[in-house]
DSSP file (Angstrom, degrees, kcal/mol; ACC not computed):
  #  RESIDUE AA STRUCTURE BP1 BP2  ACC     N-H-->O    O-->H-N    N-H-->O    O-->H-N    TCO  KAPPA ALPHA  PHI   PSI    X-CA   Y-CA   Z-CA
    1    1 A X              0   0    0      0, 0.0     3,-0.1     0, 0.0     2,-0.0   0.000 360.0 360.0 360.0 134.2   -6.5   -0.9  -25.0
    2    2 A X        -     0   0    0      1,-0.2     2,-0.2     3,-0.0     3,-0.0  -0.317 360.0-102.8 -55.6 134.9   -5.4   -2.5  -21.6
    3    3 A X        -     0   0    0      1,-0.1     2,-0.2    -2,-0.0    -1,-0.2  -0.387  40.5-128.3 -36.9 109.2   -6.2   -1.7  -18.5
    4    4 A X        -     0   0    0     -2,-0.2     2,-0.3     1,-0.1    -1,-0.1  -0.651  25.2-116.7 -99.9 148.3   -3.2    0.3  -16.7
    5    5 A X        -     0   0    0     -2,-0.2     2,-0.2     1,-0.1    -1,-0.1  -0.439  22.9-119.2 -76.5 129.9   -2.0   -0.9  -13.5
    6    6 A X        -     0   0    0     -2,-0.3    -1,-0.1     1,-0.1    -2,-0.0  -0.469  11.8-152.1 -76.3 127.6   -2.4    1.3  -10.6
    7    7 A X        +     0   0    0     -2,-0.2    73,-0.1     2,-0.1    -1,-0.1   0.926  50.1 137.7 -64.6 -52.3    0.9    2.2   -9.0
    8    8 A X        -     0   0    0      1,-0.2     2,-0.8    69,-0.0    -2,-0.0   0.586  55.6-142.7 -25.4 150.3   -0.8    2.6   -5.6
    9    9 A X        +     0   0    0      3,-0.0    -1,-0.2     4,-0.0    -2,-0.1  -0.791  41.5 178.7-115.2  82.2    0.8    1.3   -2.5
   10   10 A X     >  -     0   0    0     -2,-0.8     4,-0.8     1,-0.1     3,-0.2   0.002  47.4-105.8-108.2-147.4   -2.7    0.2   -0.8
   11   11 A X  T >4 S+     0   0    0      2,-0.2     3,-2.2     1,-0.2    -1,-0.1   0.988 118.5  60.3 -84.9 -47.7   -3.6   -1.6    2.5
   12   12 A X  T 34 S+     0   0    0      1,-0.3    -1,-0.2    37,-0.1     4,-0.1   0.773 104.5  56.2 -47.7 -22.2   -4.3   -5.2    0.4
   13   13 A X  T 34 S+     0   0    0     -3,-0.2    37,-2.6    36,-0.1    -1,-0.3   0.780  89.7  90.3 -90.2 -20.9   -0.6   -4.9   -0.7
   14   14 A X  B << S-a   50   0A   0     -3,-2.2     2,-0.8    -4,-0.8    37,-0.2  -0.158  84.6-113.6 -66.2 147.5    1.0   -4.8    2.6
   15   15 A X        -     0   0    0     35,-1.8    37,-0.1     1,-0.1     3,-0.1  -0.824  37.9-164.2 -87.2 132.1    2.2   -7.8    4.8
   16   16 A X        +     0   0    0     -2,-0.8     2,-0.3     1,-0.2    -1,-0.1   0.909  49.1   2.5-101.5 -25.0   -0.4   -7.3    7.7
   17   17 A X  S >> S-     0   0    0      1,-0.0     3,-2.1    34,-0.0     4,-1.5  -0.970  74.4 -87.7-158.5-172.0    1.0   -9.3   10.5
   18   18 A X  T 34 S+     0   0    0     -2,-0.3     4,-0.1     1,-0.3    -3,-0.0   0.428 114.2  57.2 -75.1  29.0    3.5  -11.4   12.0
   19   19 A X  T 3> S+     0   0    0      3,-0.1     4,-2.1     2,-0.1    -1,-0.3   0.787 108.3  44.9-114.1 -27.5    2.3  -14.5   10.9
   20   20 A X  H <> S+     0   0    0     -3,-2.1     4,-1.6     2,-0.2     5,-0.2   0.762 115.3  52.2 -81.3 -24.1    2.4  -13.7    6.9
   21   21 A X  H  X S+     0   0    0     -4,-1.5     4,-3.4     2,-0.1    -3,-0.1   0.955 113.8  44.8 -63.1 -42.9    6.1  -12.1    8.0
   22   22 A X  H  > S+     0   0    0      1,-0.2     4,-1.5    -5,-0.2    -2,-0.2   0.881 104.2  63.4 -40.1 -44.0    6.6  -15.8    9.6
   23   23 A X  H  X S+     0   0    0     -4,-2.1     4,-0.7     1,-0.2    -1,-0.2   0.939 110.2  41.2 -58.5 -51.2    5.1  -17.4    6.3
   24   24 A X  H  < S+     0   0    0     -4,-1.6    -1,-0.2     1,-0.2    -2,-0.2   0.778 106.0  58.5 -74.2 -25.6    8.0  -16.0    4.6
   25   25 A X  H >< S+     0   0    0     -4,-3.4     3,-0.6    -5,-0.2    -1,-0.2   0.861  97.6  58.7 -44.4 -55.0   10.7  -16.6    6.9
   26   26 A X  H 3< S+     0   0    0     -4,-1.5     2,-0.7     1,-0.3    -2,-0.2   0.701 125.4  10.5 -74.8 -74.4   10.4  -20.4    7.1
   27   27 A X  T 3< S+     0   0    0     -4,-0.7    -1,-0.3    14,-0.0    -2,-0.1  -0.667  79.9 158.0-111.0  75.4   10.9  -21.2    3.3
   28   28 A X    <   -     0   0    0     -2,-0.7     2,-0.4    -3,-0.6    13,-0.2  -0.295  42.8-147.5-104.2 167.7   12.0  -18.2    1.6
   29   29 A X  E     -B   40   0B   0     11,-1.3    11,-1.8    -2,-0.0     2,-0.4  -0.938  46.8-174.6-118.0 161.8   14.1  -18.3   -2.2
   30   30 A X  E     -B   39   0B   0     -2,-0.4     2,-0.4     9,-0.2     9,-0.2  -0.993  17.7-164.8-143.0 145.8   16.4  -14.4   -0.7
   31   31 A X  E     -B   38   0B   0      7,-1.0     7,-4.0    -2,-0.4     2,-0.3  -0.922  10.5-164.1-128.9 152.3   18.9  -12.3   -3.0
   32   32 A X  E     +B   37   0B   0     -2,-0.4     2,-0.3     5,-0.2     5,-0.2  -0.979  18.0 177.7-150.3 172.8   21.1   -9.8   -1.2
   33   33 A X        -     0   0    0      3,-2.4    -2,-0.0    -2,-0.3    75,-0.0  -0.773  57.1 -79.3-170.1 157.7   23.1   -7.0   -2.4
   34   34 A X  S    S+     0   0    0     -2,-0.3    61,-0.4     1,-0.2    60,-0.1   0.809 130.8  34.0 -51.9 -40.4   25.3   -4.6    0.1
   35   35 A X  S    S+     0   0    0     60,-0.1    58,-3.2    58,-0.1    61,-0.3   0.918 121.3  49.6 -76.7 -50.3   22.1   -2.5    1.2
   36   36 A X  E     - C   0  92B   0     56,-0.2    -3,-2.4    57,-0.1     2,-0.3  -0.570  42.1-173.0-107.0 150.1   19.6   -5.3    1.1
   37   37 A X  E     -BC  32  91B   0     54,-0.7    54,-4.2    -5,-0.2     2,-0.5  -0.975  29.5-174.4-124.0 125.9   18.1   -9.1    1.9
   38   38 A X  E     -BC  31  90B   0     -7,-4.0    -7,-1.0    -2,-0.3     2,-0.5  -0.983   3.4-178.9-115.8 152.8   15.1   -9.7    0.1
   39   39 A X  E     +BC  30  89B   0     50,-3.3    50,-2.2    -2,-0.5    -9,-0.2  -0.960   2.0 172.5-140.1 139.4   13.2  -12.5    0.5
   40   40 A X  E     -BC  29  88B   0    -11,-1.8   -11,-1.3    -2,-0.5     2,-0.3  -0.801  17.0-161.7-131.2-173.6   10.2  -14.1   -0.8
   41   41 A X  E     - C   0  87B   0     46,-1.8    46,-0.6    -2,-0.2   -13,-0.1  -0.740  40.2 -99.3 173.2 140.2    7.5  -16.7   -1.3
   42   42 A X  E     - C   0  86B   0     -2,-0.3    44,-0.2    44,-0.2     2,-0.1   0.106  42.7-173.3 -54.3 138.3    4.9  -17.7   -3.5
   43   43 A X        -     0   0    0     42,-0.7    -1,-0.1     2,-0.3     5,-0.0  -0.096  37.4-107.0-119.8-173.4    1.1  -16.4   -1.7
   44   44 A X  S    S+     0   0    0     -2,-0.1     2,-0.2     3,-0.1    42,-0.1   0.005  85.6  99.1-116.1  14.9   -2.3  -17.4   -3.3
   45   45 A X  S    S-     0   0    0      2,-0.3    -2,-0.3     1,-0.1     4,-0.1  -0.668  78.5-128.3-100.4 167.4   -3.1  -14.0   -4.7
   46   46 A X  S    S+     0   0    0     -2,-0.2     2,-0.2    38,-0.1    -1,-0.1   0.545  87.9  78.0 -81.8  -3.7   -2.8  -12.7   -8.0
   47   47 A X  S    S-     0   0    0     37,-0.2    -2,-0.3    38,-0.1     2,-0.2  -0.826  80.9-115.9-111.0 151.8   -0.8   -9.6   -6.4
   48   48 A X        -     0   0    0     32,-0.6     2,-0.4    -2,-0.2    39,-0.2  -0.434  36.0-159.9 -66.4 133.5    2.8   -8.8   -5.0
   49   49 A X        -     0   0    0     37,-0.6    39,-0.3    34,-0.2   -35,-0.2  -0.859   6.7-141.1-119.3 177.5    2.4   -8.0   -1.2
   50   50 A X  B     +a   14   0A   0    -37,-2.6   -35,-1.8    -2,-0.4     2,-0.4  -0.956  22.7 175.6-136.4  96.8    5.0   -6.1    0.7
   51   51 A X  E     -d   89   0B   0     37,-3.9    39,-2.1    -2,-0.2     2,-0.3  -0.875  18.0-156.9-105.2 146.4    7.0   -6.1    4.6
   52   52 A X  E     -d   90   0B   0     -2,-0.4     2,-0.3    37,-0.2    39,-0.1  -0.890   7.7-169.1-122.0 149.5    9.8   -3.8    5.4
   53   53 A X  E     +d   91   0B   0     37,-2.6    39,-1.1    -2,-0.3     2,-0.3  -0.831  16.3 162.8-146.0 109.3   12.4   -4.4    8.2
   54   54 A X        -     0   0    0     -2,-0.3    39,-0.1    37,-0.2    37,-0.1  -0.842  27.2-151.1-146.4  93.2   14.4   -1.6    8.8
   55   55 A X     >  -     0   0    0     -2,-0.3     4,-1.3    37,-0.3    -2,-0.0   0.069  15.3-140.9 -58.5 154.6   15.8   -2.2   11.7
   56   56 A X  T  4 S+     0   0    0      2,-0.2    -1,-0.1     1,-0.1     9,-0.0   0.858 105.4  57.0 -80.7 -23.3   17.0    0.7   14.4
   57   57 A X  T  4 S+     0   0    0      1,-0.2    -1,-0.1     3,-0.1     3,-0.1   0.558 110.1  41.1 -68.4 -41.8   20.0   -1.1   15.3
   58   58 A X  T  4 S+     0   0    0      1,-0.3     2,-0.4    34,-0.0    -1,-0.2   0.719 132.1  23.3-105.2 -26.5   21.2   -1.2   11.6
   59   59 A X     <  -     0   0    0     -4,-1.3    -1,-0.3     1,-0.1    36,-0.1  -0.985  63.2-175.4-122.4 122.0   20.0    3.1   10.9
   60   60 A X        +     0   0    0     -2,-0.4    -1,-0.1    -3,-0.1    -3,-0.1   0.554  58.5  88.9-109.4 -15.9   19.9    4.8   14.0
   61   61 A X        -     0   0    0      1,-0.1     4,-0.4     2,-0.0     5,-0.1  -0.384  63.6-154.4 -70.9 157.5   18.4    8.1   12.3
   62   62 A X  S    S+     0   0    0      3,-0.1    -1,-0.1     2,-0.1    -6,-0.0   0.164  97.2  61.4-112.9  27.9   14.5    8.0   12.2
   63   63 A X  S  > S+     0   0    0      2,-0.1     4,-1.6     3,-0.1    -2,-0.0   0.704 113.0  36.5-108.3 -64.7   15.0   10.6    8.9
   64   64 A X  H  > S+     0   0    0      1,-0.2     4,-1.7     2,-0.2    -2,-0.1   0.820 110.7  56.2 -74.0 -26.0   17.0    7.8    7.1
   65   65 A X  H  > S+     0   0    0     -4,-0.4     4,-1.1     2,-0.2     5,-0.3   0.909 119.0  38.9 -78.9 -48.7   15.0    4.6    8.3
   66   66 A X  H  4 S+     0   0    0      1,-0.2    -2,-0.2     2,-0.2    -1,-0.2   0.885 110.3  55.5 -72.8 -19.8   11.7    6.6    6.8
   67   67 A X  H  X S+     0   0    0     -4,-1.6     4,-2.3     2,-0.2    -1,-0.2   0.783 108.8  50.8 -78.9 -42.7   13.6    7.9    3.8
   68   68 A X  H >X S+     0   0    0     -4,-1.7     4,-1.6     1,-0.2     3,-1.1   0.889 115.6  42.1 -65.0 -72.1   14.6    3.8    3.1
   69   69 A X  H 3< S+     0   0    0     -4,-1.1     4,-0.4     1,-0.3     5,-0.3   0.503 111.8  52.3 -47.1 -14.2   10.8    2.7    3.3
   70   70 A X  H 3> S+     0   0    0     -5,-0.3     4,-2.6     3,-0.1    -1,-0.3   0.977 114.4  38.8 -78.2 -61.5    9.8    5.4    1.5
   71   71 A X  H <X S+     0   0    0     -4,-2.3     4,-1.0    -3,-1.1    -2,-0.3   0.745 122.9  49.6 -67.6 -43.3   12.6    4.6   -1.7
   72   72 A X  H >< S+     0   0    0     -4,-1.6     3,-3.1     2,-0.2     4,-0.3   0.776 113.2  45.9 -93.2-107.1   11.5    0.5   -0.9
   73   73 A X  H 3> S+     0   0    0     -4,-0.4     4,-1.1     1,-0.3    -2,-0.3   0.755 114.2  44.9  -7.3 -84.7    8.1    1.3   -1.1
   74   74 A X  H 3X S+     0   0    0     -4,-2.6     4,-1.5    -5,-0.3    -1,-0.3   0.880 111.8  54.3 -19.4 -45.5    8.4    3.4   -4.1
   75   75 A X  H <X S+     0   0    0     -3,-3.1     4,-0.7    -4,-1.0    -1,-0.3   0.852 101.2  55.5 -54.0 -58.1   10.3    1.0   -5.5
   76   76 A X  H  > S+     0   0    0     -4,-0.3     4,-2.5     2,-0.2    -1,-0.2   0.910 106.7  51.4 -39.9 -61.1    7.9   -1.9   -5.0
   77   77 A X  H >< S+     0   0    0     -4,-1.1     3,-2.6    -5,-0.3    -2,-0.2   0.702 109.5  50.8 -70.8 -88.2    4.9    0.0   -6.9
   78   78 A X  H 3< S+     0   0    0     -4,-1.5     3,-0.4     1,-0.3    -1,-0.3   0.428 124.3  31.4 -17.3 -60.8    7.2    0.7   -9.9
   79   79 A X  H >< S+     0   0    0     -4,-0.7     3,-2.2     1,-0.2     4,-0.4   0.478  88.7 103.3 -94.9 -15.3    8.1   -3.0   -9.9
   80   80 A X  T <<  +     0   0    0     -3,-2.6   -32,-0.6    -4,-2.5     3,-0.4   0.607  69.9  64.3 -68.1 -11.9    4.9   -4.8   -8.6
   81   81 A X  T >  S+     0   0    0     -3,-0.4     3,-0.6     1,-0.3    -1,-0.3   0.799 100.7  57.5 -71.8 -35.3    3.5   -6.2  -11.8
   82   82 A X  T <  S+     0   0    0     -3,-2.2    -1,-0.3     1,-0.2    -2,-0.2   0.539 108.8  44.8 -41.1 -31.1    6.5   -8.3  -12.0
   83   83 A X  T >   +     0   0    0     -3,-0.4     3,-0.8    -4,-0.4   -34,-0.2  -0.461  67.6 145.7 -91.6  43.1    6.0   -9.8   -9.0
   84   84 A X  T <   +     0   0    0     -3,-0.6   -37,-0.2     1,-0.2   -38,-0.1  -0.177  63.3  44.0 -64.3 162.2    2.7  -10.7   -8.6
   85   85 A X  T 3  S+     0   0    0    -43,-0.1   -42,-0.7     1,-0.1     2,-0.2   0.608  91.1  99.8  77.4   0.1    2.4  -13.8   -6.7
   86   86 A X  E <   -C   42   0B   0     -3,-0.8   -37,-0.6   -44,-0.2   -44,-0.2  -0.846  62.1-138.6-162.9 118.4    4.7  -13.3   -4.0
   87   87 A X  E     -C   41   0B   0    -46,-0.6   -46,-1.8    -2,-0.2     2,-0.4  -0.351  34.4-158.0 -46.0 122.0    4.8  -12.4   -0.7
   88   88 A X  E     +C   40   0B   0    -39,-0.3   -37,-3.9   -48,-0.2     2,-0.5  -0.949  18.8 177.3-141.8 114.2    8.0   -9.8    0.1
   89   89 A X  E     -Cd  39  51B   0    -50,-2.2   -50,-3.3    -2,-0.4     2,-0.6  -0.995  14.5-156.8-143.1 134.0   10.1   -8.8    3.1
   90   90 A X  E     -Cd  38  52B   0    -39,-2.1   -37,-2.6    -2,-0.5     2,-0.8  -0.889   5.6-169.1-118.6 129.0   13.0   -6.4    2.8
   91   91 A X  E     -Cd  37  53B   0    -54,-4.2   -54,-0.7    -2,-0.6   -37,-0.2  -0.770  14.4-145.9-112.2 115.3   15.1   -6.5    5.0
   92   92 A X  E     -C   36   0B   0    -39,-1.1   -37,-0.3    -2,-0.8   -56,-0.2  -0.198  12.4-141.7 -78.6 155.8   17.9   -3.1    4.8
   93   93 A X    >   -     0   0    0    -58,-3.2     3,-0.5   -39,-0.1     4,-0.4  -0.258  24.8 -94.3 -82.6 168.3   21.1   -3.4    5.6
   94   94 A X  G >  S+     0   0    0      1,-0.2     3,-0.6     2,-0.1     4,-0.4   0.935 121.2  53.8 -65.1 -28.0   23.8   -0.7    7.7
   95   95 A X  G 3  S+     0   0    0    -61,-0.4     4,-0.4     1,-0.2    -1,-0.2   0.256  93.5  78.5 -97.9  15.8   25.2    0.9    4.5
   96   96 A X  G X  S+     0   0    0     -3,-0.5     3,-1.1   -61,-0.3    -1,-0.2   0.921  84.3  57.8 -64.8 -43.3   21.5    1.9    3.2
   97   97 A X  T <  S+     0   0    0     -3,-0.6    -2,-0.1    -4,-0.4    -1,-0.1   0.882 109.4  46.9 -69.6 -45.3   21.0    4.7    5.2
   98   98 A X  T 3  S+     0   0    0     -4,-0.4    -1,-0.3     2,-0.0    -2,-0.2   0.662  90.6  95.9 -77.6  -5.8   24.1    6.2    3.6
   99   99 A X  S <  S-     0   0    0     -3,-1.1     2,-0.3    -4,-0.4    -3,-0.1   0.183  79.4 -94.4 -50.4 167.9   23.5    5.6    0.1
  100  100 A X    >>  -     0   0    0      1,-0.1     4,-1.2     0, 0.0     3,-0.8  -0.849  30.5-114.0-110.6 143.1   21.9    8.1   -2.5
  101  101 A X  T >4 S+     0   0    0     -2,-0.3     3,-2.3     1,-0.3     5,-0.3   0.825 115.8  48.5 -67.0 -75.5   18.5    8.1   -3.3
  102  102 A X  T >> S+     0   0    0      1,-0.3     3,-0.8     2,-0.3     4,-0.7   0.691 109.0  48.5  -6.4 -63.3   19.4    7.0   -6.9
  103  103 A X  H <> S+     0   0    0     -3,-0.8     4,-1.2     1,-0.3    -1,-0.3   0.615 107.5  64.6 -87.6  -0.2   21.8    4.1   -6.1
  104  104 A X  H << S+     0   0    0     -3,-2.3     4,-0.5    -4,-1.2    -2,-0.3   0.563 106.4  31.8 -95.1   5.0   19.3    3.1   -4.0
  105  105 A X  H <4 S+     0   0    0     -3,-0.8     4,-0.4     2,-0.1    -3,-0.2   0.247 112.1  65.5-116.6   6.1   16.4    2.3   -6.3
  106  106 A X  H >< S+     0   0    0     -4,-0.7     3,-2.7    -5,-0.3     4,-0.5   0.938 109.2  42.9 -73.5 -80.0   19.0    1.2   -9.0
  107  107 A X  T 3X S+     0   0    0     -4,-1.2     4,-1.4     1,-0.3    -3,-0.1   0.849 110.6  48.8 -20.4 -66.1   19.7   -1.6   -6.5
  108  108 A X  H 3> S+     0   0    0     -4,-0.5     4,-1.7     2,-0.2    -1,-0.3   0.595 110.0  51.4 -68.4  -8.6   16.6   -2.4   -5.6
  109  109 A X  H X4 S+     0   0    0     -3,-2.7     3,-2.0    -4,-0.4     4,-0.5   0.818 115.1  50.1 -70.1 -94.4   15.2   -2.6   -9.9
  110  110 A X  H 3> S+     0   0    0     -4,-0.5     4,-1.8     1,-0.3    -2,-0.2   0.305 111.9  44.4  -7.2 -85.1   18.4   -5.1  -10.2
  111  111 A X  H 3X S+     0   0    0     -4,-1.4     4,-2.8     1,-0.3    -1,-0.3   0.791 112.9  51.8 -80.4 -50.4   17.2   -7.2   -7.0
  112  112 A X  H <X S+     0   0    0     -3,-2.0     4,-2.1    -4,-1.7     5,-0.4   0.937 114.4  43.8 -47.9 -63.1   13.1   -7.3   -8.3
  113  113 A X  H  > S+     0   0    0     -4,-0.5     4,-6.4     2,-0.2     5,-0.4   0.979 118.8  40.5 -47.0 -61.5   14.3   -8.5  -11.4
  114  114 A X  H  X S+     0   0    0     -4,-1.8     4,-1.4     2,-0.2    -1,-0.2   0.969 119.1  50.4 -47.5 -49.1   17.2  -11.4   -9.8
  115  115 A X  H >X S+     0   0    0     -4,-2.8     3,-1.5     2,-0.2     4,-1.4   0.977 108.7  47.2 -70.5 -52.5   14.5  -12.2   -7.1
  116  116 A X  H 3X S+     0   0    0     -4,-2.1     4,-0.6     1,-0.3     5,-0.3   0.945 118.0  47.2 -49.7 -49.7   11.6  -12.8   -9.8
  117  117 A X  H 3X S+     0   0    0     -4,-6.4     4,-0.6    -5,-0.4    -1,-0.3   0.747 113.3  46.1 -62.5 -17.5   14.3  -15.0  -11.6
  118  118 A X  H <X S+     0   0    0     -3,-1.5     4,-1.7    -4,-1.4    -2,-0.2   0.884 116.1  45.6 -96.4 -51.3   15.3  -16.8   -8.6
  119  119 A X  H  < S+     0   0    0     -4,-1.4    -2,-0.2     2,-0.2    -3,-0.2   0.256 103.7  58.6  -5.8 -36.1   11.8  -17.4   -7.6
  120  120 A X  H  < S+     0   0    0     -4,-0.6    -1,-0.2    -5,-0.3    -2,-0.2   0.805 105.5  56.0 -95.1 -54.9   10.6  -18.5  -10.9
  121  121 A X  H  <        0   0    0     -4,-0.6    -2,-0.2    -5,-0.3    -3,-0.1   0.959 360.0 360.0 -55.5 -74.3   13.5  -21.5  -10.7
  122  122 A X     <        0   0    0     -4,-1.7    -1,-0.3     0, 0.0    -3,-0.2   0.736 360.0 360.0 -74.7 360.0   12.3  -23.0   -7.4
């Protein structure tokens, strides 16, 4: 029987500074959706790593800005076996904060899948 993959959200899985957010910035393949921009691009590990950008500017609560990273994060470890191989920064939108817990990880399955198809083409 196969080894099952651990959901954990661990340190190795994180983007750690601004030069791996940079790495993905300058050639990124990006899907967006009213809440979200994701963008990513292919690393040299065998695992998905992860940056959040959830700006104060665009959620001014610091209830709702932790409540998104929490639901992205969450999200991620559901999704991450799919997206092995690529480096990941989400960047939220204004109309996340107001969204329901629900339509917000509904979105974000929909976007792992399009961004792993989008990704796969270039």
């Amino acid at each position: 029987m196969p080894e099952p993959v651990s959901k954990r959200f661990s340190r190795q899985q994180r983007l750690p500074n601004p030069a791996a957010f940079k790495y993905v910035f300058d050639k990124p393949c990006k899907v967006s959706s009213r809440n979200f921009t994701i963008l990513a691009r292919a690393n040299q590990r065998n695992q998905a790593r992860l940056g959040l950008a959830v700006p104060k500017r665009q959620i001014r609560r610091a209830v709702a800005r932790n409540r998104i990273k929490r639901l992205v994060r969450e999200s991620f470890r559901e999704h991450q076996a799919d997206l092995a191989g690529l480096d990941i920064v989400v960047l939220a939108r204004a109309g996340a904060g107001r969204e329901k817990n629900r339509d917000i990880l509904a979105s974000l399955a929909e976007q792992w899948d399009r961004l792993r198809q989008t990704c796969e083409k270039s």
